[in-house]
Every structure is written in C-alpha cells, then in structure tokens.
PDB file of N, CA, C and O in Angstrom:
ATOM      1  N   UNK A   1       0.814  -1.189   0.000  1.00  0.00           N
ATOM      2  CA  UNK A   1       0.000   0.000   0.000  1.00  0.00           C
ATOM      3  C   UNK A   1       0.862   1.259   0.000  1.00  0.00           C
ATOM      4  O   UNK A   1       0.668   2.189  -0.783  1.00  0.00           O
ATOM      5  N   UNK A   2       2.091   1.230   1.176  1.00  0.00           N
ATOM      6  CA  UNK A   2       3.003   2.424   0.849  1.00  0.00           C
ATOM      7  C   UNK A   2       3.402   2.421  -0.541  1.00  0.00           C
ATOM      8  O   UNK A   2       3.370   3.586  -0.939  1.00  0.00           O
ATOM      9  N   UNK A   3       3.756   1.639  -1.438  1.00  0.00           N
ATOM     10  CA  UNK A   3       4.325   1.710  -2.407  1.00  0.00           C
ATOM     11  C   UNK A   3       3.305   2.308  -3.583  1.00  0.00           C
ATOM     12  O   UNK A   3       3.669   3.061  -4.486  1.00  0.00           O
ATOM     13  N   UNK A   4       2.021   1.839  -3.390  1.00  0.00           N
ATOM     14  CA  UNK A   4       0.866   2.515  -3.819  1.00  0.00           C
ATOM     15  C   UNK A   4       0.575   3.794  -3.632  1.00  0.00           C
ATOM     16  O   UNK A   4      -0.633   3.962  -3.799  1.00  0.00           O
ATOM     17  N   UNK A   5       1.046   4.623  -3.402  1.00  0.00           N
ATOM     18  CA  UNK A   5       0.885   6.357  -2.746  1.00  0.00           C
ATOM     19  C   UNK A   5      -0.180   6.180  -1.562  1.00  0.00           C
ATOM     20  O   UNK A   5      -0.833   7.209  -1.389  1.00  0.00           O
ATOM     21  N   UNK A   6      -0.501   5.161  -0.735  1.00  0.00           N
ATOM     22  CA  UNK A   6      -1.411   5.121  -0.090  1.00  0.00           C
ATOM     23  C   UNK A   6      -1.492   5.806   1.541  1.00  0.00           C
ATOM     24  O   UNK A   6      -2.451   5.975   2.294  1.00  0.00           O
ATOM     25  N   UNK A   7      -0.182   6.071   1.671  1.00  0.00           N
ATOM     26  CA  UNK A   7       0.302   6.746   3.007  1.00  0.00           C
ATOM     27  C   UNK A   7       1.587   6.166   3.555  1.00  0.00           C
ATOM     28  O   UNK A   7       2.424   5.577   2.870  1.00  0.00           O
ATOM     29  N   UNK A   8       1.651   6.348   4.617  1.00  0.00           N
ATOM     30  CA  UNK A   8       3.100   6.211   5.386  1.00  0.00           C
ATOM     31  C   UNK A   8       3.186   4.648   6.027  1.00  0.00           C
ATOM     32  O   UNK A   8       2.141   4.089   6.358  1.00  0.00           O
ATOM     33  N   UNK A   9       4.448   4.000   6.176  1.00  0.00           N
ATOM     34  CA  UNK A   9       4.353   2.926   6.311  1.00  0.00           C
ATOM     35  C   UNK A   9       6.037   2.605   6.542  1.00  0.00           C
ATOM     36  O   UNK A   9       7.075   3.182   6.215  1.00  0.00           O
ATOM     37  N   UNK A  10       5.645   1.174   7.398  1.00  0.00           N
ATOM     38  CA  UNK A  10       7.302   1.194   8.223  1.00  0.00           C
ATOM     39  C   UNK A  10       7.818  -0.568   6.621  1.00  0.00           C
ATOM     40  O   UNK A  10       7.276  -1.163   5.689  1.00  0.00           O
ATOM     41  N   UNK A  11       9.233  -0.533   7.429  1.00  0.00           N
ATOM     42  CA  UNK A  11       9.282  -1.507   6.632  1.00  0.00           C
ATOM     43  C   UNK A  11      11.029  -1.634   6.746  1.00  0.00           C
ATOM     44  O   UNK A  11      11.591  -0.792   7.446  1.00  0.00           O
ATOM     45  N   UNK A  12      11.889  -2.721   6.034  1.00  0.00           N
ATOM     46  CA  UNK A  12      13.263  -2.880   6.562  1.00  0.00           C
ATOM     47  C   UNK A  12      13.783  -1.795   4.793  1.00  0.00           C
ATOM     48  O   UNK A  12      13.485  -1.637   3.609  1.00  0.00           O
ATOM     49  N   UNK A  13      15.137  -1.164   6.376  1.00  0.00           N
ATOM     50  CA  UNK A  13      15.790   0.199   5.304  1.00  0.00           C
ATOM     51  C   UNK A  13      16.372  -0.145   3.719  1.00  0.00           C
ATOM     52  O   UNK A  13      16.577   0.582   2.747  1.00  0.00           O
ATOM     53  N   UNK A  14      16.498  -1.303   3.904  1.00  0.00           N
ATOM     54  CA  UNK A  14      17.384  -2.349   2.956  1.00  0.00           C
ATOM     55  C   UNK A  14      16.584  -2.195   1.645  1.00  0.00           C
ATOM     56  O   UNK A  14      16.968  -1.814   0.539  1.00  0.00           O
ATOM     57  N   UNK A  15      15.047  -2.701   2.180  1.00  0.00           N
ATOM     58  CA  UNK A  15      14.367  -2.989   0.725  1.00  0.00           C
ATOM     59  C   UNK A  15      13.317  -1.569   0.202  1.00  0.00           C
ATOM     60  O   UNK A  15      12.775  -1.350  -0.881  1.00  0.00           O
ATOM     61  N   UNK A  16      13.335  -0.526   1.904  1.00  0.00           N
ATOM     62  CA  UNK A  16      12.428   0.737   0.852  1.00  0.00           C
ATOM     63  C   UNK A  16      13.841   1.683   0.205  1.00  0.00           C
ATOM     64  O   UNK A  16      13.550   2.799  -0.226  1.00  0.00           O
ATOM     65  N   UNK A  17      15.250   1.281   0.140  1.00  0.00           N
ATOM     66  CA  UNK A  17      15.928   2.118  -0.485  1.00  0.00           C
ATOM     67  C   UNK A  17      16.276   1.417  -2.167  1.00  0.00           C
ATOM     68  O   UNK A  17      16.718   1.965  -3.177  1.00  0.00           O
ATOM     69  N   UNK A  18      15.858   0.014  -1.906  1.00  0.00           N
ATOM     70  CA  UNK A  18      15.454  -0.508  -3.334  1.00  0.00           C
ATOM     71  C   UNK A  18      14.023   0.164  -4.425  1.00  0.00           C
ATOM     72  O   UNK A  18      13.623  -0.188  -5.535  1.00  0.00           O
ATOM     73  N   UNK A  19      13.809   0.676  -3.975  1.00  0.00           N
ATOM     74  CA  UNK A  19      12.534   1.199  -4.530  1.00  0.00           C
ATOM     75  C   UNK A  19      12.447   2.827  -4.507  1.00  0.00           C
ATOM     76  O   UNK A  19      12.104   3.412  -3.480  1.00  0.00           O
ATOM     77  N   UNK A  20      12.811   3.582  -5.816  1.00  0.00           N
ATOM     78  CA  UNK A  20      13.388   4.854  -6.181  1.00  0.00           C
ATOM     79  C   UNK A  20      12.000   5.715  -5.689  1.00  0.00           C
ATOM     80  O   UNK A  20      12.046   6.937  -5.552  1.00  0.00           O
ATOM     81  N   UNK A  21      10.642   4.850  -5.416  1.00  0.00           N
ATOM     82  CA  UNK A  21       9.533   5.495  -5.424  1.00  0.00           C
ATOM     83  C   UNK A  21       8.777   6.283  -3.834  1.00  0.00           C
ATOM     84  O   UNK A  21       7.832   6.986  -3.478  1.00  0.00           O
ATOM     85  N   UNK A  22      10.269   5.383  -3.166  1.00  0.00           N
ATOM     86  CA  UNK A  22       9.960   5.559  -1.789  1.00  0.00           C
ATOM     87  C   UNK A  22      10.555   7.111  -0.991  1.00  0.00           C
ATOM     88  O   UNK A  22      11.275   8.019  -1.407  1.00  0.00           O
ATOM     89  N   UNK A  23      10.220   6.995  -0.362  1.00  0.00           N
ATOM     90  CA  UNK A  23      11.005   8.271   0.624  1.00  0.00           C
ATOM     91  C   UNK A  23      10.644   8.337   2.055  1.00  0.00           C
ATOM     92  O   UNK A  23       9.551   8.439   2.612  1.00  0.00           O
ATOM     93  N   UNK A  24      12.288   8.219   2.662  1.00  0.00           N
ATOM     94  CA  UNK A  24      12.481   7.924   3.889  1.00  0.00           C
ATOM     95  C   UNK A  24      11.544   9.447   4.885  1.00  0.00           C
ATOM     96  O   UNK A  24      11.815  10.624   4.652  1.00  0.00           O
ATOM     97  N   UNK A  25      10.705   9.091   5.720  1.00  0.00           N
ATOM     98  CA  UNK A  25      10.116   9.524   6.269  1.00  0.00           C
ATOM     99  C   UNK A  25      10.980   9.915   7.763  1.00  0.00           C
ATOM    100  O   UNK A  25      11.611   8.981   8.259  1.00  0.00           O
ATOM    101  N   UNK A  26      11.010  10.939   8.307  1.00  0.00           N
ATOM    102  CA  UNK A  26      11.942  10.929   9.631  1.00  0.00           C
ATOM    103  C   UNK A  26      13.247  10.572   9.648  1.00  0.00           C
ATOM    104  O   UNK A  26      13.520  10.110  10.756  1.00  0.00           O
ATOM    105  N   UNK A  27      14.628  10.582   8.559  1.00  0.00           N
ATOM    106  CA  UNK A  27      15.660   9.570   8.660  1.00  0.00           C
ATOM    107  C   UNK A  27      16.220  10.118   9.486  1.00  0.00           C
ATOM    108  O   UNK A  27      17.390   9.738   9.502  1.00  0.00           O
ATOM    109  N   UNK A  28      15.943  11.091  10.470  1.00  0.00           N
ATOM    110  CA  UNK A  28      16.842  11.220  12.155  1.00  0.00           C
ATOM    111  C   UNK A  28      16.805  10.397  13.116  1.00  0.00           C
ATOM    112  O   UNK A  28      17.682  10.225  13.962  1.00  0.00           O
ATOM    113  N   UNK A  29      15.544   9.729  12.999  1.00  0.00           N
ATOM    114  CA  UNK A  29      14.495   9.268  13.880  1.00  0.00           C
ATOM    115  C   UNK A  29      15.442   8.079  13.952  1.00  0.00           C
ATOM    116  O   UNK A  29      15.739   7.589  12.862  1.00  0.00           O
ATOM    117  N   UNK A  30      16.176   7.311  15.476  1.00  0.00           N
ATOM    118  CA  UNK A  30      16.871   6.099  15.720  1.00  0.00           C
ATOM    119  C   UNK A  30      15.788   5.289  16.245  1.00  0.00           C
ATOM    120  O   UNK A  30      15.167   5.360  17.305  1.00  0.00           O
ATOM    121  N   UNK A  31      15.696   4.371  15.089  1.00  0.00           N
ATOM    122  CA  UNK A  31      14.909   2.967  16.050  1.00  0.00           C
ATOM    123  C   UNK A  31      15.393   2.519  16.524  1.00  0.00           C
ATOM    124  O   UNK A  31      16.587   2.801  16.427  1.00  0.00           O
ATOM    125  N   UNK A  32      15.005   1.353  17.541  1.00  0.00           N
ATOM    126  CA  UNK A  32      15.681   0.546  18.041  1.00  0.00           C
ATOM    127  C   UNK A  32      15.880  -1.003  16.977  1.00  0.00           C
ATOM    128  O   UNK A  32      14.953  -1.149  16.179  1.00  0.00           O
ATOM    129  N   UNK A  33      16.910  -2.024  16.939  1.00  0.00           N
ATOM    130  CA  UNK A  33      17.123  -2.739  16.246  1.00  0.00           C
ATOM    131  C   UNK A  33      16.422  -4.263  17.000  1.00  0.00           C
ATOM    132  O   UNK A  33      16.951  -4.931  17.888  1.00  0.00           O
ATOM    133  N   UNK A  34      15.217  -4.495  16.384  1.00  0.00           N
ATOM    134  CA  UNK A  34      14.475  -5.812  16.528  1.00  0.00           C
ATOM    135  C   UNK A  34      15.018  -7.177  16.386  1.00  0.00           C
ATOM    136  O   UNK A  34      15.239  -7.286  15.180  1.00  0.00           O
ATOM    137  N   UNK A  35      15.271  -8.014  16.833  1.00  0.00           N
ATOM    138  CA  UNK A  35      15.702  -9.511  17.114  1.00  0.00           C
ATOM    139  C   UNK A  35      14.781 -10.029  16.080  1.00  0.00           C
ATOM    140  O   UNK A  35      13.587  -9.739  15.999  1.00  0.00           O
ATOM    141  N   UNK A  36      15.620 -11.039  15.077  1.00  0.00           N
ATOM    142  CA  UNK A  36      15.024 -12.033  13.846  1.00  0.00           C
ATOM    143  C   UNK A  36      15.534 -13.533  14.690  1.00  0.00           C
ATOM    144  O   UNK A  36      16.588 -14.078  15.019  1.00  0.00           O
ATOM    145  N   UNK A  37      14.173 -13.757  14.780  1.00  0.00           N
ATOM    146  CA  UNK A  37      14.468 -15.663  15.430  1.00  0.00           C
ATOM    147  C   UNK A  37      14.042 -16.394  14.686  1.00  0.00           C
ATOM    148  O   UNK A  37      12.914 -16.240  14.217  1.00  0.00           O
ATOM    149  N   UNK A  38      15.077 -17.721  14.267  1.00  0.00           N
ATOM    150  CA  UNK A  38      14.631 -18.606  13.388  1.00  0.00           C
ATOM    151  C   UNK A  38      14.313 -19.643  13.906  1.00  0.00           C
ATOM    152  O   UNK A  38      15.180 -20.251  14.533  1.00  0.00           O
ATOM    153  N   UNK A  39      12.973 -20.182  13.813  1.00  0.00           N
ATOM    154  CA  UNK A  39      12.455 -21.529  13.940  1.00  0.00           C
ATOM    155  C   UNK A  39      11.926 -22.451  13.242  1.00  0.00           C
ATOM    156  O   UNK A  39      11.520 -22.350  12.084  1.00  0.00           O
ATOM    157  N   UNK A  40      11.911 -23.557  14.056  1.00  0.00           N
ATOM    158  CA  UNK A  40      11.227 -25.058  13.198  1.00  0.00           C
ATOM    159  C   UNK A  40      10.365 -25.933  13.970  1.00  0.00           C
ATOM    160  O   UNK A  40      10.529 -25.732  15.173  1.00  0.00           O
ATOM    161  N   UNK A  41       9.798 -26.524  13.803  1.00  0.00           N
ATOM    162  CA  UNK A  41       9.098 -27.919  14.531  1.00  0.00           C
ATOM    163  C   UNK A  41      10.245 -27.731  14.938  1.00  0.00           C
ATOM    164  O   UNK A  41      11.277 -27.307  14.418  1.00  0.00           O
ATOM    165  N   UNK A  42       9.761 -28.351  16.649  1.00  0.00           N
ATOM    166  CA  UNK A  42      10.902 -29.524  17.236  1.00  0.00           C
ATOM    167  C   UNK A  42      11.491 -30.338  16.929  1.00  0.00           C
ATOM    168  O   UNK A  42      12.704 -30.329  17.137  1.00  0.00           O
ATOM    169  N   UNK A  43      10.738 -31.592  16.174  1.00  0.00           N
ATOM    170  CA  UNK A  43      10.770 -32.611  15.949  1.00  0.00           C
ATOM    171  C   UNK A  43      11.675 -32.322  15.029  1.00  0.00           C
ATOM    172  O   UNK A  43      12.580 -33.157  15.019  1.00  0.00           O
ATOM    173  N   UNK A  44      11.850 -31.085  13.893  1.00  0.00           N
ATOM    174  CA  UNK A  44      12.975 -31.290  12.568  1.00  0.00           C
ATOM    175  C   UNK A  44      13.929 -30.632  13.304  1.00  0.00           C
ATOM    176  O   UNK A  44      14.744 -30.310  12.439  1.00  0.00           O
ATOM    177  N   UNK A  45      14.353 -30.218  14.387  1.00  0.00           N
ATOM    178  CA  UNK A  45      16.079 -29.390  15.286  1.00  0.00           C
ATOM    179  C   UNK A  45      16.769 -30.577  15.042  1.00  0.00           C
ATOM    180  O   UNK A  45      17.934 -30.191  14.939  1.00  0.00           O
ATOM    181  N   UNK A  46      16.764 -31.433  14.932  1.00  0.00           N
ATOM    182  CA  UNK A  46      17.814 -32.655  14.568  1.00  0.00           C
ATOM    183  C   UNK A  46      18.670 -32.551  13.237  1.00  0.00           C
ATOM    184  O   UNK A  46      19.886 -32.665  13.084  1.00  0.00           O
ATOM    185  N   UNK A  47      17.616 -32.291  12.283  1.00  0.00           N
ATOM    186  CA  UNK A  47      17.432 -32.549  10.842  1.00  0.00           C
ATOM    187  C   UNK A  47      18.861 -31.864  10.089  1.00  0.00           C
ATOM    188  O   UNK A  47      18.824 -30.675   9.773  1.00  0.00           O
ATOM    189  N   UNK A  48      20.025 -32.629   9.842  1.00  0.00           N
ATOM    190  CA  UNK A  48      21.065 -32.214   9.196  1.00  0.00           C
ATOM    191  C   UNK A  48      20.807 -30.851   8.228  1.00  0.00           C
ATOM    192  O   UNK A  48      21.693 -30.003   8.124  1.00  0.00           O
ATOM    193  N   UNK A  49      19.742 -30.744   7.654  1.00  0.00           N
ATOM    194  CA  UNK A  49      19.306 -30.629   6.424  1.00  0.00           C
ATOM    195  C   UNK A  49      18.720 -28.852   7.298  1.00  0.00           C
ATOM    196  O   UNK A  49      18.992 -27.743   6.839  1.00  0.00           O
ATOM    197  N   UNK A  50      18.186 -29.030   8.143  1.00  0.00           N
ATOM    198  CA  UNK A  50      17.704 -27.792   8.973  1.00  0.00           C
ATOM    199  C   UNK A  50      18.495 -27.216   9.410  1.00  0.00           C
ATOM    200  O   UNK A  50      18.418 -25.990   9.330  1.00  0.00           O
ATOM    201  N   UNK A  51      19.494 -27.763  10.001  1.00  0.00           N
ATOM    202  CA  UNK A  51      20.613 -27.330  10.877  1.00  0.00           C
ATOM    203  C   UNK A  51      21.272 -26.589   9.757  1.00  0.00           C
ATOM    204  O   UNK A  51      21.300 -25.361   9.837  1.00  0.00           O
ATOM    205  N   UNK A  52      21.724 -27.093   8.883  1.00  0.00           N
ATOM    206  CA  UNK A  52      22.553 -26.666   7.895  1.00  0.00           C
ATOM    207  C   UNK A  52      22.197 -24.911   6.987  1.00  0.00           C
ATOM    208  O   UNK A  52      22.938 -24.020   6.572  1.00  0.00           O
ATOM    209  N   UNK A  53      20.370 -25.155   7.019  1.00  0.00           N
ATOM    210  CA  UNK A  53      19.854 -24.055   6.589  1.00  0.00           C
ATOM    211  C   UNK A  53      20.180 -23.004   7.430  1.00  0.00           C
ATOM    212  O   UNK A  53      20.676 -21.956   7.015  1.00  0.00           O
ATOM    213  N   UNK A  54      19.892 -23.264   8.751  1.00  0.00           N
ATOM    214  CA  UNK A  54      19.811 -22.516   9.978  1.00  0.00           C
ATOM    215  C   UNK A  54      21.024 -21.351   9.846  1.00  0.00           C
ATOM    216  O   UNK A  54      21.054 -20.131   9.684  1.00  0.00           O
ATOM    217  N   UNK A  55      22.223 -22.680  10.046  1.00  0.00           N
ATOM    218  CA  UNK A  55      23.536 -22.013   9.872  1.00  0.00           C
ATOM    219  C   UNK A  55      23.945 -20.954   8.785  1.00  0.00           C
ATOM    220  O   UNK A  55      24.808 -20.109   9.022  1.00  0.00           O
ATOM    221  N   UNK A  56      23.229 -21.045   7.477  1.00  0.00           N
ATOM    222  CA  UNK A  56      23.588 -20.469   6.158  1.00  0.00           C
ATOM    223  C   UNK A  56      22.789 -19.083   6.705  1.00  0.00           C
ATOM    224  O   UNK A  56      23.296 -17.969   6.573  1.00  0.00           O
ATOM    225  N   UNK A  57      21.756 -19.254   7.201  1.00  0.00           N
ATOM    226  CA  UNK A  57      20.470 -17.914   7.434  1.00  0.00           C
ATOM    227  C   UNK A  57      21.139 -17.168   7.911  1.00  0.00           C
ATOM    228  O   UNK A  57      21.429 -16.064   7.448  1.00  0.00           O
ATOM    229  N   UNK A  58      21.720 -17.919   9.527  1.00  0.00           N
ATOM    230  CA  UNK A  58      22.206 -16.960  10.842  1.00  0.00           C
ATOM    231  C   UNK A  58      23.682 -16.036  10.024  1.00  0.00           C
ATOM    232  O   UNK A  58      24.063 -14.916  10.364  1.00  0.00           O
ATOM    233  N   UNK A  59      24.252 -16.841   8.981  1.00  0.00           N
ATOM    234  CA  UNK A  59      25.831 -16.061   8.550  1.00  0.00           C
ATOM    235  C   UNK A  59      24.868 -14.877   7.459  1.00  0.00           C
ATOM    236  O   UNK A  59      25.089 -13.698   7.737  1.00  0.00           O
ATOM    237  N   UNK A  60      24.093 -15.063   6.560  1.00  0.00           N
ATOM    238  CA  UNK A  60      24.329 -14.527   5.475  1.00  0.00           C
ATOM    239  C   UNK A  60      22.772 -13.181   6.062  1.00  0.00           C
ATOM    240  O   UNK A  60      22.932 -11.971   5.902  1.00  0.00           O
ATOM    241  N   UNK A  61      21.327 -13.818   6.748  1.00  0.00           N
ATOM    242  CA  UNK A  61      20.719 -12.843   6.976  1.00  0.00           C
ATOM    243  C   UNK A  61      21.912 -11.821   7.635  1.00  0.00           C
ATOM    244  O   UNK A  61      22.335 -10.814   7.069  1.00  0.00           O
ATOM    245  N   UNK A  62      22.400 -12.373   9.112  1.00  0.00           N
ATOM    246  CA  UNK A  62      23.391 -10.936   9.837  1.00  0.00           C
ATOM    247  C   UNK A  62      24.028  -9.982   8.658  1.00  0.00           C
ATOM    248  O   UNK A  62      23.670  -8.813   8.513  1.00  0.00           O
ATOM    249  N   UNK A  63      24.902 -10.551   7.928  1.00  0.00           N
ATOM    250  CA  UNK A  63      25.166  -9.323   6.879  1.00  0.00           C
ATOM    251  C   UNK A  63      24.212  -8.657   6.056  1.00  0.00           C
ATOM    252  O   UNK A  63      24.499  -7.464   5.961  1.00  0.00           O
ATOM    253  N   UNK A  64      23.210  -8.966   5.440  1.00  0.00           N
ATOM    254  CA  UNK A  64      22.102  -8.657   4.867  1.00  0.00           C
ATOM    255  C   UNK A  64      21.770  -7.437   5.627  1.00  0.00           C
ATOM    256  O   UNK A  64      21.874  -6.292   5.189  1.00  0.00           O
ATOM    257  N   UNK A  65      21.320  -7.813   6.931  1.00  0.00           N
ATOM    258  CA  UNK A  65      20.866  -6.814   7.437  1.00  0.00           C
ATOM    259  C   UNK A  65      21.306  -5.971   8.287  1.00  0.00           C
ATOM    260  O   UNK A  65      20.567  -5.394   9.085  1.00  0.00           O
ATOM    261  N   UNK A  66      22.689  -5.784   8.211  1.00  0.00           N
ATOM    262  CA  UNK A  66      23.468  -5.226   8.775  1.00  0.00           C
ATOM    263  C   UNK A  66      24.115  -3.950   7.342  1.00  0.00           C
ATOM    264  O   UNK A  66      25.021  -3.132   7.505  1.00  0.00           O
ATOM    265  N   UNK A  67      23.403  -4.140   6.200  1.00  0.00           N
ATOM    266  CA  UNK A  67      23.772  -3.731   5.037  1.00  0.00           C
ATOM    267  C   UNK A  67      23.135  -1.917   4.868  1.00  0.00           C
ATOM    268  O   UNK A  67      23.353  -1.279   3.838  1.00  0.00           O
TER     269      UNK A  67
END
C-alpha cells in the first residue's frame, strides 16, 4: 500500500531504499534494532538438512541486514 501512494508505512531500510519510489520519512528518527528468530518444529532441530539451513540464514541474513 506504501508503495501505492497510499500513506506512510514502516518496513526494513534495505528494501524501501530498493525502490526509487519511496522516501524515507523521519531519517533522524533512531529505532531501536528488533531480534530475527529462526524456527522449526521440534521434531525437525535434529534434521542435518535444517541445521545446515539454519547455519547459512544466521551467517548470510546478519550481513544482509546489517547492510
């Protein structure tokens, strides 16, 4: 809807500076930085195959969004 001229709207800095249509509203304004937790069933925390994703997320989201 922000992207629609529809009004003001929050969202990560990363992807409204991908979009030439946007404009940073307040950029003085310090948020605070929100915690990303990754989960699964219980039952798949074993799962080589999960673990492995897990690991790739936790290295490559932190830089992502540290960008």
């Amino acid at each position: 809807m922000t992207c629609a001229a529809c009004g003001i709207g929050i969202g990560q800095k990363i992807l409204g500076r991908a979009n030439p249509d946007l404009v940073e509203v307040l950029p003085e304004l310090a948020l605070p930085t929100l915690p990303l937790w990754l989960t699964a069933p219980e039952a798949l925390r074993t799962s080589p195959r999960i673990r492995r994703m897990w690991d790739f997320l936790a290295t490559n989201l932190g830089a992502w969004l540290d960008a």
